[in-house]
C-alpha positions as CSV (number, residue, x, y, z in Angstrom):
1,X,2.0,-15.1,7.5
2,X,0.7,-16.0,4.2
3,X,1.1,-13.4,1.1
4,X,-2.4,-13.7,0.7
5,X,-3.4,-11.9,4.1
6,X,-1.6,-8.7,2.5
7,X,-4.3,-8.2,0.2
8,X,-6.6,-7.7,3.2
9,X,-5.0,-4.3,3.9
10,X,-6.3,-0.9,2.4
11,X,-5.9,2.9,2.0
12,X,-8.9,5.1,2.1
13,X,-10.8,2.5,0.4
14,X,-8.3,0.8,-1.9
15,X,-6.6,-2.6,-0.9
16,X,-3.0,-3.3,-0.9
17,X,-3.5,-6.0,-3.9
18,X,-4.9,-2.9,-5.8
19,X,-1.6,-0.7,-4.7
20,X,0.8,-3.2,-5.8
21,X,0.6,-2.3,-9.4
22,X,1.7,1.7,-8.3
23,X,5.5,2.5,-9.8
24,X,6.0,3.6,-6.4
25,X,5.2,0.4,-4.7
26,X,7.4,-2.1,-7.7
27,X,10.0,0.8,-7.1
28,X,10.6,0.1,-3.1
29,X,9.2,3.0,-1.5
30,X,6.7,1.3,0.5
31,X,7.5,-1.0,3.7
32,X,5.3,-2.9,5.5
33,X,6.0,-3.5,9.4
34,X,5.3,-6.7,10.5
35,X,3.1,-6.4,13.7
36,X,1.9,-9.2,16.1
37,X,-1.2,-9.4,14.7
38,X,-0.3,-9.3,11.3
39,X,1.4,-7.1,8.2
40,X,0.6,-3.2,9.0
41,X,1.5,-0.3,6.4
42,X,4.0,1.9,7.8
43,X,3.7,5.2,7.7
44,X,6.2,6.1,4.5
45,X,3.8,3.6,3.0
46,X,0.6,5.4,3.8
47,X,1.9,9.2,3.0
48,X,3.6,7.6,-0.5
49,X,0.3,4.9,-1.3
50,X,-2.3,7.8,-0.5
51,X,0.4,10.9,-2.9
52,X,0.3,8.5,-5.8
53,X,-3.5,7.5,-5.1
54,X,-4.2,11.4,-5.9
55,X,-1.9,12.1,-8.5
56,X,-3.2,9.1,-10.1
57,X,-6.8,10.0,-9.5
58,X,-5.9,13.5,-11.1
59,X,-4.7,12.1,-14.3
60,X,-7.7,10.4,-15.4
């Protein structure tokens, strides 16, 4: 799979490219499974991606 197909993934909205810049993300927490039909966002990285989303939302 090429890194580029990554980017096609998304939360509520907001694509993975977008989620990559979250300390959580650059500090491990998130894991993608790798599915037969391509990368998929397991669930740690759904509950963690969609937290920091809101507390990130709130701080604006």
């Amino acid at each position: 799979q090429r890194l580029g197909d990554l980017y096609s993934l998304s939360i509520d909205g907001v694509t993975l490219f977008e989620n990559l810049s979250l300390p959580e993300v650059k500090q491990g927490q998130v894991g993608l499974a790798w599915m037969k039909d391509g990368p998929q966002l397991d669930e740690v990285a759904i509950t963690t991606l969609k937290a920091a989303k809101g507390k990130r939302r709130k701080g604006k």
